[in-house]
C-alpha positions in Angstrom: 220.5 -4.6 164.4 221.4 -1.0 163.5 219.4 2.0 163.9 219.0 4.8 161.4 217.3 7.8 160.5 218.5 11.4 158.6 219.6 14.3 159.2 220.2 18.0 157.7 223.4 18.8 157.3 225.3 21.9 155.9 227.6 20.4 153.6 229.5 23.9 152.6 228.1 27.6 152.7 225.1 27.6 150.8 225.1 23.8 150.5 222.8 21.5 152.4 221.7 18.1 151.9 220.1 15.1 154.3 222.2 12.5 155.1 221.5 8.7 156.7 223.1 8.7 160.1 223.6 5.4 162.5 221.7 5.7 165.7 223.5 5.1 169.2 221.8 2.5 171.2 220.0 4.1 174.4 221.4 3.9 177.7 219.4 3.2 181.1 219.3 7.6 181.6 218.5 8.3 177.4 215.3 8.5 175.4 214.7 7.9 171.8 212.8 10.4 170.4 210.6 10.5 167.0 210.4 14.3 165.5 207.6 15.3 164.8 208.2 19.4 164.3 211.2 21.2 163.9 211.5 25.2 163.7 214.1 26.9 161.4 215.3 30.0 163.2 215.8 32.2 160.2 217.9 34.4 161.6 220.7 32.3 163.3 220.4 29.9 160.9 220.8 31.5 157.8 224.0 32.7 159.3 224.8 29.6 159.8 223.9 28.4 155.9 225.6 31.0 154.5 229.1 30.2 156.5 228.9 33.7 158.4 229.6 32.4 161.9 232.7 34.7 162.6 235.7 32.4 163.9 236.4 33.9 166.7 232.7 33.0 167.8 232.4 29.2 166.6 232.8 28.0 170.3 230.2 30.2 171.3 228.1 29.2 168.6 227.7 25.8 168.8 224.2 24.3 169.2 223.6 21.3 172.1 223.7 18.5 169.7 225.4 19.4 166.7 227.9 17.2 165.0 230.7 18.8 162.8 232.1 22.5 162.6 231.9 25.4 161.3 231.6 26.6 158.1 230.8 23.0 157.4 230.2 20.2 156.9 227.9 20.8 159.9 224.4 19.8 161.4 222.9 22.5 163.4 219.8 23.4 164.4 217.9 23.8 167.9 214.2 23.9 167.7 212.9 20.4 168.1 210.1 18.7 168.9 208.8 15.2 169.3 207.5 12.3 171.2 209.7 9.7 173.4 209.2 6.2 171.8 211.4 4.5 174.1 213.1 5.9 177.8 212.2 6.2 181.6 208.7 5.4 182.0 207.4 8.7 183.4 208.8 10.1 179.4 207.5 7.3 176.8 204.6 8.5 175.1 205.4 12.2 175.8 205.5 15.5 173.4 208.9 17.1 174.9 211.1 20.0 173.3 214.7 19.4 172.5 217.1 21.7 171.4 218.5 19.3 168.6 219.1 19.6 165.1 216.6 18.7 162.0 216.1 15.2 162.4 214.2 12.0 162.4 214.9 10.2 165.4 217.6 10.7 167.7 218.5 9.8 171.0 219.4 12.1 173.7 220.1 12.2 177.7 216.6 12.2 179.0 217.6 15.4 181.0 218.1 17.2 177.6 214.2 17.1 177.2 211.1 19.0 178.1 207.9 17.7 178.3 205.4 20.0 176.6 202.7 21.4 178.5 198.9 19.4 177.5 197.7 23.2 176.7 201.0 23.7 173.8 200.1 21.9 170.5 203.2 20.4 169.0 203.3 22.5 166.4 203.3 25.7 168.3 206.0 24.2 170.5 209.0 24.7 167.8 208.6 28.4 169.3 210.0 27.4 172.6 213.6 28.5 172.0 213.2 31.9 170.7 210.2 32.6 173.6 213.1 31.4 176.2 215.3 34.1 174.4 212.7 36.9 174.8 211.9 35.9 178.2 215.9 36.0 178.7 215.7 39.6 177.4 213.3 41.3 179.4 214.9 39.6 182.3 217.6 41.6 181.3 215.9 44.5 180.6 213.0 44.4 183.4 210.3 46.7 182.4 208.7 48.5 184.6 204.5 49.2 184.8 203.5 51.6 182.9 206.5 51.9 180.9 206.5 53.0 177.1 208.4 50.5 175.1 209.0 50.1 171.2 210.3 47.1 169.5 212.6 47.5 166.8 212.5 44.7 164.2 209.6 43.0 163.8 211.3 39.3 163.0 211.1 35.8 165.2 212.9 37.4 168.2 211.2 40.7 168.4 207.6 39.9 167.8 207.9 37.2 170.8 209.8 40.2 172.9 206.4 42.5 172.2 203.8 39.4 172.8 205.3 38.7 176.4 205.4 42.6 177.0 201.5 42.7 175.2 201.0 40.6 178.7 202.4 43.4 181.4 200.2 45.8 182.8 199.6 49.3 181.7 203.1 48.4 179.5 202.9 50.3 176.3 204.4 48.6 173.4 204.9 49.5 169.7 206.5 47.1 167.2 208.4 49.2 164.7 209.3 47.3 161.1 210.2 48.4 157.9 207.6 45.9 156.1 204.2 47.5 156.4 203.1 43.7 156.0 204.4 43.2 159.9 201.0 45.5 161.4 198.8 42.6 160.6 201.5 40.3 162.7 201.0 43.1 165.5 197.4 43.5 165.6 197.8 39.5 165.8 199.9 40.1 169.1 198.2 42.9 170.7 200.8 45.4 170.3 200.3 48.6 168.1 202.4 49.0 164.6 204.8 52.0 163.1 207.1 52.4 160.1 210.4 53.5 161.3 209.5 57.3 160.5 206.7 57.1 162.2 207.4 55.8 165.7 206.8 57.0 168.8 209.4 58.5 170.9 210.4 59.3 174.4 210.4 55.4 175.2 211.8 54.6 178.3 213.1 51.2 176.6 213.7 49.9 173.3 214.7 46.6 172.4 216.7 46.2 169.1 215.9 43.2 167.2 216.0 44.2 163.4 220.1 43.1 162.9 220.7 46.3 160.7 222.5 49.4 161.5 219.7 51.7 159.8 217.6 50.0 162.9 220.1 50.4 165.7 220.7 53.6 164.9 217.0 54.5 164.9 216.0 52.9 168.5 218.7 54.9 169.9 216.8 58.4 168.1 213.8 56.5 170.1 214.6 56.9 173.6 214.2 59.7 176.2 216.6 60.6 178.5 218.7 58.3 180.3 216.2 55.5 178.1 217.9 51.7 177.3 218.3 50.1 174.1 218.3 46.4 174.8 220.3 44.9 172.0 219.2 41.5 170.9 220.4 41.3 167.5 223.6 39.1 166.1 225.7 40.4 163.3 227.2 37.4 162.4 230.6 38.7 160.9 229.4 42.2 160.4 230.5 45.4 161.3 228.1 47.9 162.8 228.8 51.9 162.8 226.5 53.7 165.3 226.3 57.4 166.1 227.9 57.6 169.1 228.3 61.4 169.4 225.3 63.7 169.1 223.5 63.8 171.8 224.5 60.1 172.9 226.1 61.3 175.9 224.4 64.6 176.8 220.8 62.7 177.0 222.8 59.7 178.9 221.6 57.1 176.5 222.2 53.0 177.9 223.0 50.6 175.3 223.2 46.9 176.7 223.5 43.7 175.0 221.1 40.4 176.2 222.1 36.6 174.8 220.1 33.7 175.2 223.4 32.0 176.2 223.4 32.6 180.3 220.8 33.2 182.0 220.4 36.8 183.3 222.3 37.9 185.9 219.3 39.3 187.0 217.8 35.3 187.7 221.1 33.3 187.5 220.6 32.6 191.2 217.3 31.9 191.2 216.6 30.1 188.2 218.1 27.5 185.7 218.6 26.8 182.4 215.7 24.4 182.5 213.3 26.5 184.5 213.7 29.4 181.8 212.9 26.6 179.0 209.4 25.3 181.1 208.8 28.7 181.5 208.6 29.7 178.0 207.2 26.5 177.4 204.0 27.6 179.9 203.6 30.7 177.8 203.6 29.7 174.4 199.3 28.2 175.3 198.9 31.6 174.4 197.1 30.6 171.0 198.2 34.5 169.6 201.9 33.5 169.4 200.8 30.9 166.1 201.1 34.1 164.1 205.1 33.7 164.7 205.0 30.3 162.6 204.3 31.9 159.0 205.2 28.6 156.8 205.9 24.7 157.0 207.8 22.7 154.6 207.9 18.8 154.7 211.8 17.7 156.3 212.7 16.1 152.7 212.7 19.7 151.4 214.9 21.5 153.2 217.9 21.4 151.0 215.7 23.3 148.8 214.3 25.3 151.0 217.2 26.5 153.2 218.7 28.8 150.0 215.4 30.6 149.7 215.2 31.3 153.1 219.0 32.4 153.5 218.1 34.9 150.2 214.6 36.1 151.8 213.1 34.5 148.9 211.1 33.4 151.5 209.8 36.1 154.0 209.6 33.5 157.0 209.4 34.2 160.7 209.5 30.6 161.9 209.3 28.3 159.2 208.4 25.1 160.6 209.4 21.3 159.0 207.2 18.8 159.4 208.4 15.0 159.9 206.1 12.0 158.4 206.4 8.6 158.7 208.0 8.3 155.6 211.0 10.9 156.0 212.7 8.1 158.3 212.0 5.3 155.3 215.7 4.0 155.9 214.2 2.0 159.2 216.8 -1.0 160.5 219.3 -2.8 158.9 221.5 -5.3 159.7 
């Protein structure tokens, strides 16, 4: 008997479609897992819809599990969440986390999975990847109490950068967006709100998350003295001008990039890939972070959707795609 289920692929930029894809048969060490959520993560994958992966970073870029290359034909995705049907003992019956593409079943080593907390819905647990990259970042940029910090960018990776630092004590944080919409998203959080013209200065840090220039430029006028701007945002394949004279030396101004990619220097010893993920896994029973998920579309839609996303049709943090029994209709065959 043969195995199927579907899948999203990207069949060109701007192109996606679901196609029926054969199943492996699990081995003594793999599980089979049922989706049951996956995340898009508008950002990276937009990029990735629209064929703007730069060549020069398509190694870097690939997801985990993905099959096919960049621009396309290509299945990518990373947010993924479902429960082991078949596997070790200790994992059948479990909600884990898998950094694999959009969907219906698949099959995986078991050491690619994570079981999900009992205090993590499923449905909040799609954020797991982007809270790993904001707990990646302030690794990197280790706050200190008391410290005054603005956010810059008020998207997927940004807000979950301000609701870990909402969390550290006497930690002063401002989320600064260009959509007045995003203050009801902060209050949501527990950080405070500013338009761009309005923000607060003299921060000691200031992490970047808005991918624009106008916004880069901007957490740079942010800083005091000697301040940091964290850079989390990715380009994609374009080029970013940034005042770099001025005052940018005489107030000796840090600008340092973070990616989700290694772990931080400042825990590589200490830490591993997988503890980072359980960690962020362990924070997201914080019931405040739901405000990050801000839509859900059925799987069977995302060829449709995707486009309207990639245009900002769609205004979505994390749009999240739910997976129903009958999304994986094409069953066994012989």
């Amino acid at each position: 008997m043969t195995r199927r289920a579907r899948a999203f692929w990207v069949e060109a930029p701007g192109e996606g479609a679901i196609r029926e894809v054969e199943l492996p048969v699990p081995g003594p060490d793999d599980v089979l897992v049922r989706a049951l959520f996956t995340g898009v993560s508008r950002g990276t994958e937009t990029l990735v819809f629209g064929g703007r992966v730069p060549e020069n970073q398509y190694a870097a870029m690939r997801a985990p599990f993905q099959e096919g290359d960049f621009p396309g034909p290509v299945k990518y995705g990373y947010l993924g969440v479902g429960v082991v049907e078949e596997g070790p003992q200790r994992l059948v019956g479990r909600t884990v986390f898998c950094l694999h593409p959009h969907q219906t079943r698949y099959v995986v080593p078991a050491a690619s999975v994570t079981p999900v907390p009992e205090a993590v819905p499923a449905g909040r647990a799609v954020l797991a990847g982007t809270v790993e990259t904001a707990v990646n970042a302030l690794w990197d940029a280790a706050p200190l109490l008391g410290d005054r910090v603005a956010v810059v960018g008020g998207g997927m990776v940004g807000c979950s950068v301000a609701a870990l630092l909402a969390r550290f004590p006497g930690v002063r944080v401002q989320l600064v967006d260009a959509d007045p919409a995003r203050e009801e998203l902060a209050d949501a959080l527990g950080v405070d709100f500013a338009l761009p013209g309005d923000a607060h200065g003299d921060r000691d840090l200031v992490v970047h998350a808005s991918a624009t220039e106008q916004g880069l430029a901007r957490s740079l006028e942010l800083l005091r003295p000697e301040g940091t701007v964290l850079e989390l945002s990715w380009y994609g394949d374009r080029r970013v001008a940034l005042p770099l004279g001025e005052a940018f030396h005489s107030r000796r101004l840090t600008l340092r990039s973070s990616q989700v990619g290694t772990v931080s220097p400042a825990r590589a010893a200490t830490r591993t890939y997988a503890d980072r993920l359980a960690l962020a896994l362990d924070l997201l029973a914080d019931p405040a972070l739901d405000a990050l998920v801000t839509g859900e579309s059925a799987f069977g839609e995302l060829p449709q959707l995707m486009p309207r996303l990639a245009s900002g049709e769609i205004p979505a943090l994390c749009h999240r795609i739910r997976y129903d029994e009958e999304d994986d209709g094409t069953g066994t065959g012989a």
